[in-house]
DSSP file (Angstrom, degrees, kcal/mol; ACC not computed):
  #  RESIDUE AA STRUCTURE BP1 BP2  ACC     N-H-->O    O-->H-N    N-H-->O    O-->H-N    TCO  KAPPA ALPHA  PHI   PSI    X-CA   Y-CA   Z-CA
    1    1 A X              0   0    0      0, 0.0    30,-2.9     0, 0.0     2,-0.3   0.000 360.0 360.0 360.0 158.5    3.5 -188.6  149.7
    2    2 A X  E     -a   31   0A   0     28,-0.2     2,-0.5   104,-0.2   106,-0.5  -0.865 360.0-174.7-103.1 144.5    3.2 -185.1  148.8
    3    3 A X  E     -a   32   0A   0     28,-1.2     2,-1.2    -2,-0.3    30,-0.9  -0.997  20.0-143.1-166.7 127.8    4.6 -183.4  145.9
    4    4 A X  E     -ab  33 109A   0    104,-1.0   106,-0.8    -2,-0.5     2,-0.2  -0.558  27.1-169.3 -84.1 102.6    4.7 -180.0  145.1
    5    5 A X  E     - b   0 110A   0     -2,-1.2     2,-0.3    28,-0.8   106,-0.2  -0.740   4.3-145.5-104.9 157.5    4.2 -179.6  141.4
    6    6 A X    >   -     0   0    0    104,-1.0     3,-1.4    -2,-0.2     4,-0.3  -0.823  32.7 -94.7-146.0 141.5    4.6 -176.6  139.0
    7    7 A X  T 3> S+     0   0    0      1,-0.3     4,-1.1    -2,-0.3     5,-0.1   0.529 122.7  53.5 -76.5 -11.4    3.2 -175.0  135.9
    8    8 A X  H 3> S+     0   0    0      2,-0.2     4,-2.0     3,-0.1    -1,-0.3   0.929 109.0  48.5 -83.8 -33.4    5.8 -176.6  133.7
    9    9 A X  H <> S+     0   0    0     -3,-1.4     4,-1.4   101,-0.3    -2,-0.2   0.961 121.5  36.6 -23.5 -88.5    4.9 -179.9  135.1
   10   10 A X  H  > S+     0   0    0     -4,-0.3     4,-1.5     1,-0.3    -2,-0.2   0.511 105.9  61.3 -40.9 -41.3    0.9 -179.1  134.5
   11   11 A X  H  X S+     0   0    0     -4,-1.1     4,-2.9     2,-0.2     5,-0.6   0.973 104.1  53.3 -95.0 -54.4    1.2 -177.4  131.5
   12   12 A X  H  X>S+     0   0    0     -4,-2.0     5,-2.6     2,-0.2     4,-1.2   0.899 111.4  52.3 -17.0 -55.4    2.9 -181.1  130.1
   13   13 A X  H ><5S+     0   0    0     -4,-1.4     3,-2.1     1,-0.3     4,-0.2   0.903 111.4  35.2 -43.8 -83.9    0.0 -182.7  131.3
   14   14 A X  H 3<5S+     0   0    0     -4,-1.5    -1,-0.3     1,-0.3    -2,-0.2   0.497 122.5  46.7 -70.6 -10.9   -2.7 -181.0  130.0
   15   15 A X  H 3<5S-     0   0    0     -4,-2.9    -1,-0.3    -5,-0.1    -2,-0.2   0.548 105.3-124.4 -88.0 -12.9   -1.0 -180.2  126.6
   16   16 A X  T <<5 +     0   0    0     -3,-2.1    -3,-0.2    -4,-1.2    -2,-0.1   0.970  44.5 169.0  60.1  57.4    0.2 -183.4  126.2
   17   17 A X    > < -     0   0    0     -5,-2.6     3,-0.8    -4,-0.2    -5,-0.0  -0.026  54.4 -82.4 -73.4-166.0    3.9 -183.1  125.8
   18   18 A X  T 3  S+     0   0    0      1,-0.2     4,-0.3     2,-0.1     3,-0.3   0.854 128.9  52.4 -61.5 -31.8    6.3 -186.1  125.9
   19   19 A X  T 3> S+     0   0    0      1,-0.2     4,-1.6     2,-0.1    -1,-0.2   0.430  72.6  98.9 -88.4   3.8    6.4 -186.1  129.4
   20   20 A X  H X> S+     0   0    0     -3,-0.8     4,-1.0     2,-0.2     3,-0.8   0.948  87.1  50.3 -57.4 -51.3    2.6 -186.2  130.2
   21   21 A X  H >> S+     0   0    0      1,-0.3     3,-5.8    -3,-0.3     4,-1.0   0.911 113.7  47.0 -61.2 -85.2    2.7 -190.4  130.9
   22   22 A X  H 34 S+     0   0    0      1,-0.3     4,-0.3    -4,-0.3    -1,-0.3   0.583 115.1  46.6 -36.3 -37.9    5.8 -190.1  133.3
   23   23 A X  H <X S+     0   0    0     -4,-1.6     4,-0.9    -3,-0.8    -1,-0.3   0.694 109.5  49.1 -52.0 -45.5    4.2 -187.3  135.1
   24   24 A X  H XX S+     0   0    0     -3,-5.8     4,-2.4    -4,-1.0     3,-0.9   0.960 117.1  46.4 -79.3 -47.0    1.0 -188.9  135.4
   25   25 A X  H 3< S+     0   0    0     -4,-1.0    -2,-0.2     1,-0.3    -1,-0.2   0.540 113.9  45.1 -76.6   9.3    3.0 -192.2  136.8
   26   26 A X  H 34 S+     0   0    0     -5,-0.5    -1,-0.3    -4,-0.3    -2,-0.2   0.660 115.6  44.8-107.9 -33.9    5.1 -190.5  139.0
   27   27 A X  H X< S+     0   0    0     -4,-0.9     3,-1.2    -3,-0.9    -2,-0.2   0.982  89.9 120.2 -83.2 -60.2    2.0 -188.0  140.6
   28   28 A X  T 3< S-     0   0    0     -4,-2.4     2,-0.1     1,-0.3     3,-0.1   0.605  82.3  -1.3   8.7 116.7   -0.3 -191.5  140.8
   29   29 A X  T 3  S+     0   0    0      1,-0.2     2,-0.4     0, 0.0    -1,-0.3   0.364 113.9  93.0  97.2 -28.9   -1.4 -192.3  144.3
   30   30 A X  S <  S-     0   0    0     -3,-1.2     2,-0.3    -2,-0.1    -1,-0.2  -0.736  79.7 -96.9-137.8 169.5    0.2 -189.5  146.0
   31   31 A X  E     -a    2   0A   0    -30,-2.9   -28,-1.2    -2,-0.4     2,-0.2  -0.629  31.5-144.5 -77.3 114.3   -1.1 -185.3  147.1
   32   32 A X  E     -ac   3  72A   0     39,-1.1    41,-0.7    -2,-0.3     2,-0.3  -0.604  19.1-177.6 -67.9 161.8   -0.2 -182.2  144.6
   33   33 A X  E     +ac   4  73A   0    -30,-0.9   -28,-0.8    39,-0.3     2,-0.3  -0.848  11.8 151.4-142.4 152.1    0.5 -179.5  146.4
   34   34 A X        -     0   0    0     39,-1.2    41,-0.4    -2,-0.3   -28,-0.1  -0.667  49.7 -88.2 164.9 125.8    1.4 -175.8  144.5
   35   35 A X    >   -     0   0    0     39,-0.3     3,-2.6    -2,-0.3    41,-0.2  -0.422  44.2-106.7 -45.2 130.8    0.9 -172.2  145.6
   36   36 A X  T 3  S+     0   0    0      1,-0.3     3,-0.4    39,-0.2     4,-0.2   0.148 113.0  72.9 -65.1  20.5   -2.2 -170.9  144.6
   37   37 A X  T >>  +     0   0    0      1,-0.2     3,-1.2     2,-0.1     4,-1.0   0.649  67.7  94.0 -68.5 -31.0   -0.7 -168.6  141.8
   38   38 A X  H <> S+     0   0    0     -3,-2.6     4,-2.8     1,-0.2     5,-0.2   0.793  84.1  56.1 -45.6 -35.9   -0.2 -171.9  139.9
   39   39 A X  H 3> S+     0   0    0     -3,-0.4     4,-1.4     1,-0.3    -1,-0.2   0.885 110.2  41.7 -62.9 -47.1   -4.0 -170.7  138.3
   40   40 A X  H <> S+     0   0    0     -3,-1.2     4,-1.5    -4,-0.2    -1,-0.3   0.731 114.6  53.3 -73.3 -17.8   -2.8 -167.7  137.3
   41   41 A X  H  X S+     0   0    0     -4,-1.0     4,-1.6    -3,-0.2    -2,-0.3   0.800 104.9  53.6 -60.0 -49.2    0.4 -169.4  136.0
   42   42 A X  H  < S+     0   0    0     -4,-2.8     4,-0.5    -5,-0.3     5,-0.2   0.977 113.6  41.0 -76.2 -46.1   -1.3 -171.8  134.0
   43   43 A X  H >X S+     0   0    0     -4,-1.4     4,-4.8    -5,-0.2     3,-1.3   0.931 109.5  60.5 -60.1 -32.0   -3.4 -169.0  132.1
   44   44 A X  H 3< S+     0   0    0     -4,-1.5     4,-0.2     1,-0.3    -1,-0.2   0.886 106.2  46.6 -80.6 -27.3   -0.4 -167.0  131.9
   45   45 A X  T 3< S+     0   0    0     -4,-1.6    -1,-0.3    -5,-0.2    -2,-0.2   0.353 111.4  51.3-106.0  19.6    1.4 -169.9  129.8
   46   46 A X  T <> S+     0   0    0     -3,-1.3     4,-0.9    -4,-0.5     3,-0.3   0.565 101.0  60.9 -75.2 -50.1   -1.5 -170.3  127.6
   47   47 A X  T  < S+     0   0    0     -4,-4.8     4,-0.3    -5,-0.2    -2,-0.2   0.476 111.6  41.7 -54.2   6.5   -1.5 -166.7  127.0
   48   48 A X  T  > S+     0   0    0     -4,-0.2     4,-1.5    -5,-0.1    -1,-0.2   0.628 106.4  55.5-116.6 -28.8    2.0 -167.2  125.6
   49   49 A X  T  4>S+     0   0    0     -3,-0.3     5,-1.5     2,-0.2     6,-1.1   0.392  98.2  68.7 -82.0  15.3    1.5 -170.2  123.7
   50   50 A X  T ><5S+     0   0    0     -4,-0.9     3,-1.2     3,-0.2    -1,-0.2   0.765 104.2  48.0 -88.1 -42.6   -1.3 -168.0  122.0
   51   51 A X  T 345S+     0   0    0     -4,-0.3    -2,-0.2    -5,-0.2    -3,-0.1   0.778 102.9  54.4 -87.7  -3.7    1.5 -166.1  120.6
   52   52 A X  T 3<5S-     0   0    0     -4,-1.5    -1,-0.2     3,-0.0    -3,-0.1   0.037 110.1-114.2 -89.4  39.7    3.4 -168.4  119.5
   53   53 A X  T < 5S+     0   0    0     -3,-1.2    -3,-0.2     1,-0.1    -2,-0.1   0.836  86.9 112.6  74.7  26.0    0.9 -170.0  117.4
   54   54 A X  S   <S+     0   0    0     -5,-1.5     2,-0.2    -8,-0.2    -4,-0.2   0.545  73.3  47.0-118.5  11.8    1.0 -173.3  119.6
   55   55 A X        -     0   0    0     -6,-1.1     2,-0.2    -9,-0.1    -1,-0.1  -0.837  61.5-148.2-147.6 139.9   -2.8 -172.9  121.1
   56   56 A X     >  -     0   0    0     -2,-0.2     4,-1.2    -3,-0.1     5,-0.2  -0.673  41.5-114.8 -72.0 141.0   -6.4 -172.1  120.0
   57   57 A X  T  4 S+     0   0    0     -2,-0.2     4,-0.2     2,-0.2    -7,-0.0   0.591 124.6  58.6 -84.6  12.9   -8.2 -170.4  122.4
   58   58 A X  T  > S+     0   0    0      2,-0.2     4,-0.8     3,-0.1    -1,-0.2   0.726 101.7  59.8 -63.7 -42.1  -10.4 -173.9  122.2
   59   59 A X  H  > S+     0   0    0      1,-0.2     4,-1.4     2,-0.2    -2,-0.2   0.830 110.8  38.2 -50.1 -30.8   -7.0 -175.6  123.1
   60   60 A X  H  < S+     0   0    0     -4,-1.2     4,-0.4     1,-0.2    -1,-0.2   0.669 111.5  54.5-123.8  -9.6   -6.9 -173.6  126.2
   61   61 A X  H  4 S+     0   0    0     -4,-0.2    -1,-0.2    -5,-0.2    -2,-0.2   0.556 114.2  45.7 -71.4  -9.2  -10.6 -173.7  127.1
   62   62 A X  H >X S+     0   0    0     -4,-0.8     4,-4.4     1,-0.1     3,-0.9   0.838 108.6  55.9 -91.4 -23.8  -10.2 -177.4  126.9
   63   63 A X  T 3< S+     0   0    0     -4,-1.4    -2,-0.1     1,-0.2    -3,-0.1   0.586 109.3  47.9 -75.4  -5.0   -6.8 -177.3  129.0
   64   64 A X  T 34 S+     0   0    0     -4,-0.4    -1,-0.2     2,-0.2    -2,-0.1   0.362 102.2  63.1-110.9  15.0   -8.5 -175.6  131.9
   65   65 A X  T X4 S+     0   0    0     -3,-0.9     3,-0.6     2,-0.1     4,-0.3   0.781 113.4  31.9 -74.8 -68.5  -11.0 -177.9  131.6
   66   66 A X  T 3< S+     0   0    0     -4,-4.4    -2,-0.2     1,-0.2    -3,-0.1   0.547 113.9  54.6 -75.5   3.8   -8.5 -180.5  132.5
   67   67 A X  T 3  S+     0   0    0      1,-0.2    -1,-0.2    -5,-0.2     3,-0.2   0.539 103.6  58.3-114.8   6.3   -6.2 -178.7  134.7
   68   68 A X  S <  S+     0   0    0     -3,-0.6    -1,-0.2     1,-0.2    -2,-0.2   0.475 108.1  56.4-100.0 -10.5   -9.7 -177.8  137.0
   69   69 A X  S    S+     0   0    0     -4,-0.3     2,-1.0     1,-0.1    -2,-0.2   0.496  83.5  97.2 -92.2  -5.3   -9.8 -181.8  137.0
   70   70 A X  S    S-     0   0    0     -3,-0.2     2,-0.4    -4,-0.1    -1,-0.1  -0.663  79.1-129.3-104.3  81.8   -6.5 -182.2  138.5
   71   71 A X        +     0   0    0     -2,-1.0   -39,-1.1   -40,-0.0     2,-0.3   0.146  44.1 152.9 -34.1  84.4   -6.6 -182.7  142.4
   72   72 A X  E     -c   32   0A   0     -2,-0.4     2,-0.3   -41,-0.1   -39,-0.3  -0.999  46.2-134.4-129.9 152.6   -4.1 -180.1  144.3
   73   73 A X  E     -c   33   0A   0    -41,-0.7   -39,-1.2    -2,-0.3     2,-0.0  -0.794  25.2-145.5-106.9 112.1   -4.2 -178.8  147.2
   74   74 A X        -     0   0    0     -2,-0.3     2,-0.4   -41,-0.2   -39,-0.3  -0.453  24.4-173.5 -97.9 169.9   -3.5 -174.9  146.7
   75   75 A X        -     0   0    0    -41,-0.4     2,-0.5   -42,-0.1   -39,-0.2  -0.904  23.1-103.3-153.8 138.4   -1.6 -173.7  149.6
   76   76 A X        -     0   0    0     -2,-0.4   -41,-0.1   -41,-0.2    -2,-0.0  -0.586  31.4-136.7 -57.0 100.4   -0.2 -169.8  150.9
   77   77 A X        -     0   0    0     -2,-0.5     2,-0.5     1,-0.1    -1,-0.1  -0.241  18.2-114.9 -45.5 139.4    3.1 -169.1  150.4
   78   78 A X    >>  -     0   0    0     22,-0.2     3,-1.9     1,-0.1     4,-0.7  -0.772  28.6-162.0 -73.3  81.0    5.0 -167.4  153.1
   79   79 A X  H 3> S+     0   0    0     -2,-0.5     4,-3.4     1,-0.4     5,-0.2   0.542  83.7  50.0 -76.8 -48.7    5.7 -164.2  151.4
   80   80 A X  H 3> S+     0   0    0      2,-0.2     4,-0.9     1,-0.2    -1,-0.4   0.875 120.7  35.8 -47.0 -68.3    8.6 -163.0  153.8
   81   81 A X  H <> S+     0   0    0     -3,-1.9     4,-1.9     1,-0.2     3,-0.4   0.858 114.3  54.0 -92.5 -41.9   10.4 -166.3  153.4
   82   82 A X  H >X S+     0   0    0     -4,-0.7     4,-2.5     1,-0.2     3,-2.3   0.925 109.2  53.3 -48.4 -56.8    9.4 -167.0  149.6
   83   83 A X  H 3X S+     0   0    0     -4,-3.4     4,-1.3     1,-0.3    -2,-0.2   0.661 105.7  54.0 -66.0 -36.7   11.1 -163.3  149.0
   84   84 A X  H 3X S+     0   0    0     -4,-0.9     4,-5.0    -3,-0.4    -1,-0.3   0.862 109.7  46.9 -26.9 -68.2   14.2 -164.5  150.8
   85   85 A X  H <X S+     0   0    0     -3,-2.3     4,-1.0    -4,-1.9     6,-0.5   0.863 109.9  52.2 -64.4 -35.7   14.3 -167.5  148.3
   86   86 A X  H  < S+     0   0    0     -4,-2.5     5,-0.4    -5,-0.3    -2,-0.2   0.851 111.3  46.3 -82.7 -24.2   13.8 -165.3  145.4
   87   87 A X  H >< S+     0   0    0     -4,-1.3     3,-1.5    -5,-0.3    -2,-0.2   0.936 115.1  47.5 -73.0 -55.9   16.8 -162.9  146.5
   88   88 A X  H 3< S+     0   0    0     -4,-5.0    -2,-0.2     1,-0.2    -3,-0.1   0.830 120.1  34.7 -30.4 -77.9   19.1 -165.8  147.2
   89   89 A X  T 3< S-     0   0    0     -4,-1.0    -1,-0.2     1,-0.2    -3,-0.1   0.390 102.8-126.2 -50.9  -9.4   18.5 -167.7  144.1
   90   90 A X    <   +     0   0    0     -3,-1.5    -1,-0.2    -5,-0.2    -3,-0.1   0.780  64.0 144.7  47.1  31.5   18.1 -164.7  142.1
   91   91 A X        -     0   0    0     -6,-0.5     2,-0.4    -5,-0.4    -1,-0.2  -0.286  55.5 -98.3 -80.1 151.6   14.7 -166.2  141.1
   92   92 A X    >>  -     0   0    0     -2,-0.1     4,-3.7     1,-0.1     3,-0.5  -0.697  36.7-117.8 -87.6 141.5   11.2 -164.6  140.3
   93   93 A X  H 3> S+     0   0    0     -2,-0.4     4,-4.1     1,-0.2    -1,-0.1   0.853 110.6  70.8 -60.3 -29.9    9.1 -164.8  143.0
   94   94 A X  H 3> S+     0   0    0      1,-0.1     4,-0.7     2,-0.1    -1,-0.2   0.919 107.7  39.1 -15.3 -75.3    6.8 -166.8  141.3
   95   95 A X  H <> S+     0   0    0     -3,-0.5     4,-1.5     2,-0.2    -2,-0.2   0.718 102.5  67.6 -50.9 -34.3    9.3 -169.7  141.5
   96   96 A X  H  X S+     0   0    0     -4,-3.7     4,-3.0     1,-0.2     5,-0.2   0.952  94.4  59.8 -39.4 -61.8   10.3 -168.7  144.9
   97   97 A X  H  X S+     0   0    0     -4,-4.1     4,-1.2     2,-0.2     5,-0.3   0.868 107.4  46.9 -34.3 -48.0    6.4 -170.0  146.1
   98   98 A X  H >X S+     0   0    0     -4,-0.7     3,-3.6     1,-0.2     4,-1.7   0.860 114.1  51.2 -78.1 -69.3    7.1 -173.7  144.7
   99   99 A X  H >X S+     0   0    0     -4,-1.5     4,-2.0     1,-0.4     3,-1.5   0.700 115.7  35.1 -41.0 -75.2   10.4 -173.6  146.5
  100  100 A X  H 3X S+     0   0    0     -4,-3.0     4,-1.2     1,-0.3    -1,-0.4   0.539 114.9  57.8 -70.3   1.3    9.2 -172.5  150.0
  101  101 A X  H <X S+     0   0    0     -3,-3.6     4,-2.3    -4,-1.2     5,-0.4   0.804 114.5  39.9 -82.5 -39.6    5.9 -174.6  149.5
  102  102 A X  H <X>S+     0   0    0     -4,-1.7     5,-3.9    -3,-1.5     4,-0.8   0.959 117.4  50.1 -78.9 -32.7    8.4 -177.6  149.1
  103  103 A X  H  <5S+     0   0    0     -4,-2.0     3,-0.4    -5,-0.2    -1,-0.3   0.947 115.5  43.8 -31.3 -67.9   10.6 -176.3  151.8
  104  104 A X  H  <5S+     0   0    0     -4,-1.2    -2,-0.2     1,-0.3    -1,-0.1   0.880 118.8  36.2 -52.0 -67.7    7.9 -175.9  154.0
  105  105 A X  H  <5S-     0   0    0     -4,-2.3    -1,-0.3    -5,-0.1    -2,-0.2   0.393 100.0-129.2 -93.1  -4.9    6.0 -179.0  153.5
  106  106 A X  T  <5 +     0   0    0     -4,-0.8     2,-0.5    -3,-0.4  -104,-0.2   0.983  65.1 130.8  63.6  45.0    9.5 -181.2  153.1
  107  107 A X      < -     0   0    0     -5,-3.9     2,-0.6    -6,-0.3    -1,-0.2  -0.911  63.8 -94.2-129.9 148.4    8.0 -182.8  149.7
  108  108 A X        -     0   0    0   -106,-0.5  -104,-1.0    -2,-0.5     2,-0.5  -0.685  38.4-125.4 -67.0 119.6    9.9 -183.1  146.1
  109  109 A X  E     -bd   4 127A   0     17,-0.9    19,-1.7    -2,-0.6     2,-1.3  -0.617  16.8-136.0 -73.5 106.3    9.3 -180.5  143.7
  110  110 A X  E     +b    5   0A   0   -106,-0.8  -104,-1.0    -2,-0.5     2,-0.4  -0.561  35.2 147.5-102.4 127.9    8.2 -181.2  140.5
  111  111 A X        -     0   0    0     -2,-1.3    19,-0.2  -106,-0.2  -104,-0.1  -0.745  54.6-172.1-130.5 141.5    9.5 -179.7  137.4
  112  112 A X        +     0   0    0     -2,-0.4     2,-0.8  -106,-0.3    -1,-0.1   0.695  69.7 115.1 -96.8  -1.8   10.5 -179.4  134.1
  113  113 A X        -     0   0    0      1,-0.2     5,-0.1     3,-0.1    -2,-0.1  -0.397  46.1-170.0 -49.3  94.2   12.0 -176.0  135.0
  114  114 A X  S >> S+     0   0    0     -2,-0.8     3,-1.4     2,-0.2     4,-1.3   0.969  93.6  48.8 -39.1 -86.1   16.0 -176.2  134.5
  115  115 A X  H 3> S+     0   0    0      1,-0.3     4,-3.9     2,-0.2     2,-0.5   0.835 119.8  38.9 -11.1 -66.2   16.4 -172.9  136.2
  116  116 A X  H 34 S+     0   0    0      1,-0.2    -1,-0.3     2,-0.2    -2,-0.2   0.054 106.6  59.0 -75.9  24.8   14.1 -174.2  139.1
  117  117 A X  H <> S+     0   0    0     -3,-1.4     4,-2.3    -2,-0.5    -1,-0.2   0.602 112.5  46.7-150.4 -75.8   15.3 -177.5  139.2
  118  118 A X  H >X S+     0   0    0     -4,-1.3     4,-1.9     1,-0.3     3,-0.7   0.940 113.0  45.0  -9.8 -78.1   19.0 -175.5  140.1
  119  119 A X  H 3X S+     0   0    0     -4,-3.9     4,-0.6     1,-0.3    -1,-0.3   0.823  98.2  66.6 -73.6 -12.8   17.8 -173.4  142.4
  120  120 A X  H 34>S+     0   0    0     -5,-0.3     5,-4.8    -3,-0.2    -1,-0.3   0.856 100.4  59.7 -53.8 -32.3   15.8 -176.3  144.2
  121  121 A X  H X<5S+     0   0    0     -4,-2.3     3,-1.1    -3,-0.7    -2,-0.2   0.978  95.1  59.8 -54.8 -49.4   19.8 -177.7  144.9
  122  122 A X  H 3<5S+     0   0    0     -4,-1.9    -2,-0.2     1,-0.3    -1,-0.2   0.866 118.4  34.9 -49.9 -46.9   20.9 -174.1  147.0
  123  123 A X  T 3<5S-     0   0    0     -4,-0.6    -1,-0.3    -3,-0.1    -2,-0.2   0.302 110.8-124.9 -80.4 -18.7   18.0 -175.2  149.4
  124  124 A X  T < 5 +     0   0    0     -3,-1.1     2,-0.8     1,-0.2    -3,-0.2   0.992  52.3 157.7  51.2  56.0   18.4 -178.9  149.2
  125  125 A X      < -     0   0    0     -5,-4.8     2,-0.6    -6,-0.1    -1,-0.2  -0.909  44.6-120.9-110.4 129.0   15.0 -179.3  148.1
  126  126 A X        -     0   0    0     -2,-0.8   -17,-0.9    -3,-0.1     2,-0.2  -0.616  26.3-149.4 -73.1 115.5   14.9 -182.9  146.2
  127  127 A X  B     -d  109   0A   0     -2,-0.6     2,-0.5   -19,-0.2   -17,-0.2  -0.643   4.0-134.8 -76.0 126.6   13.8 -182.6  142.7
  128  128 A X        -     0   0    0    -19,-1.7   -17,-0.1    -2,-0.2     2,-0.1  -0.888  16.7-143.5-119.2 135.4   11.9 -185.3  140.8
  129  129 A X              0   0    0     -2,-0.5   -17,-0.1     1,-0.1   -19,-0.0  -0.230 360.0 360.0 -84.1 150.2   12.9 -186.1  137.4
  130  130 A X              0   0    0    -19,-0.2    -1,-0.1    -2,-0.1  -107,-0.1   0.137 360.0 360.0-139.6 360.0   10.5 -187.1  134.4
């Protein structure tokens, strides 16, 4: 199965929140998928846990260590349709991409995103919980 998954998702992993194990057993076996912004996403949420004190920038050379270990499949959002999702939902377009990738590809988004988790409902895109 395919499953789109999302820098709050990833960022667990490699940081090792509570949710990392459930994450891992719930991706097991089956294809990530994520717009290829997720790369810049994932730096962009180190660069914030550098200000709030919760990262070394060792922490985050080691976490892109692991998150370059993490088989996904990056994929090109449809900009037109994403921008669509991001007006409905009144989302950043950021979010929009995992929406219309999951649209697209008919796969469960995963997230720890509340917001995104929401707006995955207007779309009837199936969320999976961790």
């Amino acid at each position: 199965m395919e499953i789109v998954i999302d820098t709050s998702a990833l960022i667990s992993v490699i940081v090792g929140e509570p949710e990392r194990k459930r994450i891992i057993e719930v991706t097991t076996g089956n294809t990530l998928i994520a717009p290829g912004s997720i790369q810049w996403e994932i730096g962009n949420a180190f660069s914030a846990m550098f200000k709030q004190k919760r990262l070394t920038l060792t922490e985050a050379e080691k976490g892109i260590s692991i998150f370059k270990g993490i088989p996904i499949r990056y994929i090109d959002p449809d900009f037109i349709k994403a921008l669509k999702i991001s007006k409905q939902a009144n989302i950043y377009a950021y979010d929009a991409y995992f929406l219309e990738c999951a649209i697209r590809y008919k796969a469960p988004l995963l997230t720890l995103d509340r917001k995104l988790m929401a707006s995955a409902q207007i779309f009837n895109v199936e969320t999976l919980g961790v």
